[in-house]
Structure formats: C-alpha cells, structure tokens
C-alpha positions as CSV (number, residue, x, y, z in Angstrom):
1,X,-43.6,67.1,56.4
2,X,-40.5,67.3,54.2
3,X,-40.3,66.2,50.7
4,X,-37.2,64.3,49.8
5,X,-35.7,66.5,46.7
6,X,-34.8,64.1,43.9
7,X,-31.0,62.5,42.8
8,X,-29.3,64.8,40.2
9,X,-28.7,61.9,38.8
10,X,-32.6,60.7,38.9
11,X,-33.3,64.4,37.4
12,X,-30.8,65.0,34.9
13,X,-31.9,61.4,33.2
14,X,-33.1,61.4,29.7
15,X,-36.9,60.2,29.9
16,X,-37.2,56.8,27.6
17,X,-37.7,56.9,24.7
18,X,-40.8,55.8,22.7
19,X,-40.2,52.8,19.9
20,X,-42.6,53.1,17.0
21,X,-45.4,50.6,17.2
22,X,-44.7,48.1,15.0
23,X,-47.2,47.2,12.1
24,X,-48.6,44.0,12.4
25,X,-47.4,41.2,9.9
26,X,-49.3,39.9,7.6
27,X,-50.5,36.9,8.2
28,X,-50.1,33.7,5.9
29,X,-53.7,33.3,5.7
30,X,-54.5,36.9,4.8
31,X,-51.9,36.6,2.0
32,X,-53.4,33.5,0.8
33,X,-56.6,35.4,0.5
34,X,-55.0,38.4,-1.4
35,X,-53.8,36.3,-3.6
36,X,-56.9,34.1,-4.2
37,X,-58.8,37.5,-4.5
38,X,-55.9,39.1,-7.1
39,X,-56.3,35.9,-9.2
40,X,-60.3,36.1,-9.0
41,X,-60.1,39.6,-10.4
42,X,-57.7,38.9,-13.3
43,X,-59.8,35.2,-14.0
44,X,-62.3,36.8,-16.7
45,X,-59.5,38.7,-18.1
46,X,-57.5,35.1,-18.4
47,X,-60.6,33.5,-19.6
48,X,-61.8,36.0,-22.4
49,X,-58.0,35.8,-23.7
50,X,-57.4,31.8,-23.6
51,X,-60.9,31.3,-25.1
52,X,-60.8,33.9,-27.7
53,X,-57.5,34.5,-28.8
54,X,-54.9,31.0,-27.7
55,X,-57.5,28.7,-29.0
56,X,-58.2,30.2,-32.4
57,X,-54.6,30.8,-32.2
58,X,-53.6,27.7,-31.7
59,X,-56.6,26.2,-34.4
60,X,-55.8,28.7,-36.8
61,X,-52.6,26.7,-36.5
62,X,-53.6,23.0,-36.9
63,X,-55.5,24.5,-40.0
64,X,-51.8,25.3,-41.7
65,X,-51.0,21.9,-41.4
66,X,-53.8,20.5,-42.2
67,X,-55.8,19.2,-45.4
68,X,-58.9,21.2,-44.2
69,X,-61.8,22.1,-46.7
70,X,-64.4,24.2,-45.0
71,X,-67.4,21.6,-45.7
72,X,-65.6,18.6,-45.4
73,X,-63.5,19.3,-41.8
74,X,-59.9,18.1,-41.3
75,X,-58.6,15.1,-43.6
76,X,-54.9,15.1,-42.3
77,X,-51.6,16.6,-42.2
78,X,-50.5,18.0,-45.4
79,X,-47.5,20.1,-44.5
80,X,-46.3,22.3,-45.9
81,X,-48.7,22.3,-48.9
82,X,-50.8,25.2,-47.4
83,X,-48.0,27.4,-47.4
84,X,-46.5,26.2,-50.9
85,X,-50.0,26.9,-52.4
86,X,-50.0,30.2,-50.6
87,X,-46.8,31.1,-52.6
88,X,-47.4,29.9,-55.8
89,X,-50.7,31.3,-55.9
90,X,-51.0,34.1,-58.8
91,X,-52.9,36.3,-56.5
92,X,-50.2,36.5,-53.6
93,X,-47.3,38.4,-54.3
94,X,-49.8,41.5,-56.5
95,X,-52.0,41.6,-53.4
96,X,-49.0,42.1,-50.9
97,X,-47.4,44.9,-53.1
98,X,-50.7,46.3,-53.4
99,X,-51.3,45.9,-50.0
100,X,-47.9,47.6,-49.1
101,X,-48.4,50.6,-51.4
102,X,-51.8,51.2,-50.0
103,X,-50.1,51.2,-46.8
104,X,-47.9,53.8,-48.1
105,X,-50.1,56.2,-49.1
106,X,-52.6,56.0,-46.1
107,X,-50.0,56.6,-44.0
108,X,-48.2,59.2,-44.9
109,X,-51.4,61.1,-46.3
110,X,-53.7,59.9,-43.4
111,X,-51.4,60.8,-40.7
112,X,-50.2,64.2,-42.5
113,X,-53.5,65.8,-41.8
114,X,-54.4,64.4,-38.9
115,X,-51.3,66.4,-37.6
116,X,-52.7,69.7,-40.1
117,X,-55.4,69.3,-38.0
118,X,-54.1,69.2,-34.7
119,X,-52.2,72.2,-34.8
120,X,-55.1,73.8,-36.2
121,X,-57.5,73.0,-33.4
122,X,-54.5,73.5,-30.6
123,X,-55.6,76.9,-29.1
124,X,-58.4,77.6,-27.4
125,X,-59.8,80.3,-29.2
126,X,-63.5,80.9,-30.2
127,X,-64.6,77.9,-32.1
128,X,-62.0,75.2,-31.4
129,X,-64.0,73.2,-29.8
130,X,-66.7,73.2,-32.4
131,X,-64.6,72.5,-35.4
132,X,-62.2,69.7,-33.2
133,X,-66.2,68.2,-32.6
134,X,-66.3,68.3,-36.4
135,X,-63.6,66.6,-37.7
136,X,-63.6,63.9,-35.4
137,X,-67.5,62.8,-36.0
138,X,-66.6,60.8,-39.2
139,X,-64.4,58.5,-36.7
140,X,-67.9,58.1,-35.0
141,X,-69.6,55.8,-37.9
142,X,-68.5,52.3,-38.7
143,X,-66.1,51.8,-41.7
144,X,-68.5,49.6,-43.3
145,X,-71.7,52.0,-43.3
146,X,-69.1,54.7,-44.4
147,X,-68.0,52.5,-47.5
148,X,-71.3,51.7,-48.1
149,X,-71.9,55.8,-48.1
150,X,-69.2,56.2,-50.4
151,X,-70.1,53.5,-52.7
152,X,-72.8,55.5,-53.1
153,X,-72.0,58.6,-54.0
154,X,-68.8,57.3,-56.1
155,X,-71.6,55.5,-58.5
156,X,-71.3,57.1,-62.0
157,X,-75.1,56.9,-62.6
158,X,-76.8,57.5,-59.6
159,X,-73.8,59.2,-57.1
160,X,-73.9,63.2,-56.9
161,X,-70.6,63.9,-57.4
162,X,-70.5,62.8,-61.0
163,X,-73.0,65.0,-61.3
164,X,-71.6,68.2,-59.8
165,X,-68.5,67.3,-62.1
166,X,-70.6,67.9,-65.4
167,X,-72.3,70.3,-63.8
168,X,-69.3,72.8,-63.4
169,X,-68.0,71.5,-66.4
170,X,-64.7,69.7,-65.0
171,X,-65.6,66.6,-66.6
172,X,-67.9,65.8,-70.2
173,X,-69.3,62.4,-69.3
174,X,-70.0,60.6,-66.2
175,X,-67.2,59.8,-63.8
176,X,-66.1,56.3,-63.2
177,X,-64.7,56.8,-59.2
178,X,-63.9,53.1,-59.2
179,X,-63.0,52.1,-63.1
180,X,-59.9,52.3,-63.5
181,X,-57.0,51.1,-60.5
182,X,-55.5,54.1,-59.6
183,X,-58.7,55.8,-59.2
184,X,-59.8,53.0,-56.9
185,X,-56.9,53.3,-54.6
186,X,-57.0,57.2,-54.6
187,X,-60.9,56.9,-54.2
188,X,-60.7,54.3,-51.2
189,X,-58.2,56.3,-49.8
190,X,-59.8,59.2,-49.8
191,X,-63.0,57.6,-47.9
192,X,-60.1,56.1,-45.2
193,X,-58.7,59.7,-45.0
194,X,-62.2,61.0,-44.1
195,X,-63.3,58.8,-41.6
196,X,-60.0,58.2,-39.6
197,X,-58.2,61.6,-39.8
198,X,-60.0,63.0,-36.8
199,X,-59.0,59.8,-34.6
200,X,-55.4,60.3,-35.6
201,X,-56.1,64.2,-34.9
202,X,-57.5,63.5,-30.9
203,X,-54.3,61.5,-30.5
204,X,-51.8,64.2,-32.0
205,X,-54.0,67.0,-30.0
206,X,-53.6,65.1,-26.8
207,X,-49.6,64.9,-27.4
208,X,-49.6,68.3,-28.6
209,X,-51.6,69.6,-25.4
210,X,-49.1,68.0,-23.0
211,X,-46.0,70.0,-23.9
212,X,-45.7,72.6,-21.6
213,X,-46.8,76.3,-22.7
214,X,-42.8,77.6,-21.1
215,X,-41.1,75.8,-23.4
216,X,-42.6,77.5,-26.8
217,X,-42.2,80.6,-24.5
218,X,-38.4,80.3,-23.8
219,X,-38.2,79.5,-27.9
220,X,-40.1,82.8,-28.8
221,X,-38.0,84.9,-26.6
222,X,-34.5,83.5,-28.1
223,X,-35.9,84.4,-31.5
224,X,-37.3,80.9,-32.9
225,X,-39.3,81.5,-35.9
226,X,-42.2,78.9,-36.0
227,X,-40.4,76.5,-38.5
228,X,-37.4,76.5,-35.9
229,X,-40.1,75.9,-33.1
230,X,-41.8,73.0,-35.3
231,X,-38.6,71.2,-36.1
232,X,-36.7,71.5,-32.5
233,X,-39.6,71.1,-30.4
234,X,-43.2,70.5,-31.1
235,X,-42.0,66.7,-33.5
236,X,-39.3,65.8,-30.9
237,X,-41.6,66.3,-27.7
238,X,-44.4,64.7,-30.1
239,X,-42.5,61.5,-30.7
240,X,-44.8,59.6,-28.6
241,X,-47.7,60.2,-30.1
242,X,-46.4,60.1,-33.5
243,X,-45.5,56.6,-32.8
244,X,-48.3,55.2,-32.1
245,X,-50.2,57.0,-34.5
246,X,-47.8,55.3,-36.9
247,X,-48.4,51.8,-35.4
248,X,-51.9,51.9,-35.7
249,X,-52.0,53.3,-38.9
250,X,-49.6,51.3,-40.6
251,X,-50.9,47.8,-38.6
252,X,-54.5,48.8,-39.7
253,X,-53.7,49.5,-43.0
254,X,-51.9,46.1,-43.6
255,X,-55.5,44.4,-41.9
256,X,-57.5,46.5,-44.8
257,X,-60.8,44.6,-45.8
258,X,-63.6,46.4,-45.4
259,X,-63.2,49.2,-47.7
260,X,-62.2,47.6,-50.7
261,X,-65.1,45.1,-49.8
262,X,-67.6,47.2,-50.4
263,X,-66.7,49.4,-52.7
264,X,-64.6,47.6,-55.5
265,X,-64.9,43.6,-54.6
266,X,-60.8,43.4,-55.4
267,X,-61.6,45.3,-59.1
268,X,-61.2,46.1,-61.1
269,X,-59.0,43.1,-62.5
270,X,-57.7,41.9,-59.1
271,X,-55.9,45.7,-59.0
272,X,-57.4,46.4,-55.4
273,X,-57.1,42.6,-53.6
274,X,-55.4,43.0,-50.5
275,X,-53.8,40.1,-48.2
276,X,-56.7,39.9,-46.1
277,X,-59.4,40.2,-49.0
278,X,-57.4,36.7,-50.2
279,X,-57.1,35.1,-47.1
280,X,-61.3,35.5,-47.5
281,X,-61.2,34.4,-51.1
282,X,-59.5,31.2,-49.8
283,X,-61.5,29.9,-47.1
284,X,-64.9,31.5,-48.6
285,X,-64.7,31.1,-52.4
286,X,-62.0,28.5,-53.2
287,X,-63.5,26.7,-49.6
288,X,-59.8,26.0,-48.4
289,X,-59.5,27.0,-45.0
290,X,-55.6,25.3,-45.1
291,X,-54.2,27.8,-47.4
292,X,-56.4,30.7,-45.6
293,X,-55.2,29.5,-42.4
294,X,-51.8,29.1,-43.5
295,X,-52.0,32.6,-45.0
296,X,-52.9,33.9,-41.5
297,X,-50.3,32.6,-40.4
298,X,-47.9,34.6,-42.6
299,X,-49.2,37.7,-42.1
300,X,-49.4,37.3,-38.2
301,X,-45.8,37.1,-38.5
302,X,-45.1,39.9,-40.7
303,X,-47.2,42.0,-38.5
304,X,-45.1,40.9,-35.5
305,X,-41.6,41.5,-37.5
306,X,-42.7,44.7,-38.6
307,X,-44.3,46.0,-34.8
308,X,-40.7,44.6,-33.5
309,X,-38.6,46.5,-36.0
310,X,-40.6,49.6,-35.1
311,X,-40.6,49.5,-31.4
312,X,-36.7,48.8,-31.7
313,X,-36.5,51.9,-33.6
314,X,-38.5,53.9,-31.1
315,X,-36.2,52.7,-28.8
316,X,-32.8,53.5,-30.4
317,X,-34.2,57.1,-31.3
318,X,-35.3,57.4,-27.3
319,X,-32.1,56.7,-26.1
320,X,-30.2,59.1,-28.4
C-alpha cells in the first residue's frame, strides 16, 4: 500500500497559532457584590468617624453660636458674642503667647535630643539595644501619672530633689520647682522632655536606619569629615522624619493640658494657663460652654492654618 506524500504546500504551512484564552469578564453581579463587600469593610470605619468626630464637630459648632450654659442647655443664637467674649477676655491673648512660647521651647529642646539620641543609638554595637530600650520606656507611662510623678518630686517639702540640692550644698533653703514662672515652664518642660524624647528618638532612628550604609561610604572615601556628612546627608535624607517629628511636636504642644494640670493649676498668677487649660476654665469653672466652644473653634482653625503652612513648606523644600 502506498502512502500519498503530502502537498509542499500542505507541509511548508505555518501550524495555527494559539490565541490566549481570554479571562472571563466580570460580571455585573459580581461587581455589585465587591462593592457591597468594600463598603461593608470601610462601614465601622465611616461610623466611628461620623459619630465621634462630624457630630461633636458639627455640636461643638451650634455651641459658638449659641447662648449655651452647661446646666441650663441651649437658650438661642447669640452670635457672635462667644467669640467677642473670647477676645476680650483678660486671660486670652497671655495664655496664647504663653502657649506659643512653650511651643517654642519644647520643640526645639524636645526634638534636639531626641535626634542626640538617635545618632547615639544608630549602630549596632554591644549595648544599643539596651540603652535604645531605655530611653524610650518613659514614652511607655501616661502623661498624667508622669505629671503626677513629677509633682511629686518637684514639692519643696516632701520631693527628694530639694533635698539632694541642700544636701550638696547647691542651694541654702528648700527649692520652690513650681514658684516662680519661669521655673514652672523650665520645670514642666523638663518632665515633657523626659517622657517624649524617646518617642521622637524611635521616629528619628527609624529615618536614620533607612539611609543606605553606600552612601556614608562614598562620603568617607571623598574625604567628608563627619560635620560635612551631618550637614549634606544624614538632615537632607532625614527630612521626612524630621517633619513629622515637627508636626507632632509642635501640634501636641499647642493641645498642652495635662501637664500644667497637674503640676501648677495655671500658677502661679495665671503665668502657666494655656489655650486649652482656658477653653476648660470656660465650660468647667465659668460654666459657659458658648465661649469654650467658640474657643475650640479658634484653635481648630489655627491648628489647621498652621499644619497647612507647614505641609506647603515641606512641599516647596521637596521639590527644590
């Protein structure tokens, strides 16, 4: 039996080619269920936000217009006599510049050693860990307990450090810590310093970690001294982390209440009130939550002014 050879033409023919299978389309139902299932997940995020944030919000604001005593509940519009009251109360414009120069200070102290630190602790050499562990437990206890710690040993009669003063002879008489008002911004800073610097240090350290070992390499070999290094390289690649070390610091400091709580109640004459200390006065003591609200109000704004102008400032120093 013979076997019929095949055409050229058959044999020299290209086999077909294979077309990828196609992925199936998505359905409209299926997308209608992603959907549904996408807005189920961010629901409780929604929620937590409209209940606790839009709606005080948005009370905080009817309060600023409002007659509103805290024990008698809205009587009426009144605008803008909260905010008038706000302004010519005798409290307001000592408590913002107070408030601003304790700002100041924290910052540029607070965030000075927290960078110290950081390049201390940068290495990994035999005890790094231990002493980075160290510095950031005071971060680890709540600012009130550690104002309530500090009231305690700042107390002329029964604290310790008055007594180690006489005791080396620095000092003749007990120490008043809290007496006078530049004491008791030096002495509430100090107790801010201690328990935030090694917060502010993790951030640093974590910016500091991420800039790559070849690039302080490349600097040593062309004959960079460390200042050189430090200038040119370590603060530009740390910009960052410097920035929003500086947000929360200065944002935080502006919110200050606690500390000056606790340890000096606004004294001594009114020296230590900040803006939040008389927003509490006001709805608390005077029993006006109008002019409290109405002070919220201000500050709210400032705070968004002031995180606008910085993050426009980030930005222009980014793009040059």
């Amino acid at each position: 039996m013979q076997v019929k050879a095949p055409d050229r033409a058959t044999a020299e023919q290209p086999p077909p080619t294979q077309r990828p299978a196609r992925r199936p389309r998505t359905t409209a139902p299926r997308r209608h269920s992603r959907r549904i299932q996408g807005l189920a997940y961010a629901a409780p995020t929604a929620v937590f936000v409209i209940v606790f944030f839009l709606l005080p919000l948005l009370l905080v604001g009817q309060m600023s217009l409002d007659d509103w005593p805290l024990l008698a509940g809205d009587q009426g519009g009144n605008a803008p006599e909260n905010y008038t009251d706000v302004m010519d109360s005798p409290l307001f414009w000592p408590a913002v510049r107070f408030t601003l120069l304790y700002t100041a200070v924290v910052t540029v102290v607070l965030l000075g050693l927290a960078l110290l630190l950081a390049l201390l602790v940068q290495e990994s050499r035999p005890g790094a860990g231990f002493f980075r562990t160290v510095y950031f437990l005071p971060g680890a206890v709540g600012l009130a307990s550690a104002s309530l710690l500090f009231w305690g040993l700042y107390s002329p009669t029964t604290g310790p450090l008055s007594s180690i003063l006489e005791h080396l002879g620095l000092v003749d008489g007990p120490v008043s810590f809290l007496g006078t008002p530049t004491s008791a911004l030096l002495s509430t800073v100090f107790l801010v310093v201690w328990k935030f610097a090694g917060f502010y240090m993790l951030i640093l350290l974590v910016g500091l970690q991420r800039i790559p070992h070849e690039v302080y390499e490349a600097a040593r070999m062309d004959g960079a001294s460390r200042g050189q290094i430090f200038r040119s390289i370590t603060l530009p690649l740390l910009r960052p982390s410097l920035a929003l070390s500086l947000l929360l610091c200065v944002t935080g400091s502006l919110l200050a209440f606690d500390q000056f709580f606790v340890l000096t109640k606004g004294g001594p004459d009114n020296s230590t009130v900040t803006v939040v200390q008389l927003i509490y006065r006001e709805a608390f003591q005077r029993l006006n939550l109008g002019t409290a609200a109405a002070l919220s109000i201000l500050v709210l704004g400032a705070l968004l002014l002031l995180n606008a102008v910085q993050f426009r400032g980030l930005r222009r120093s980014d793009e040059s």
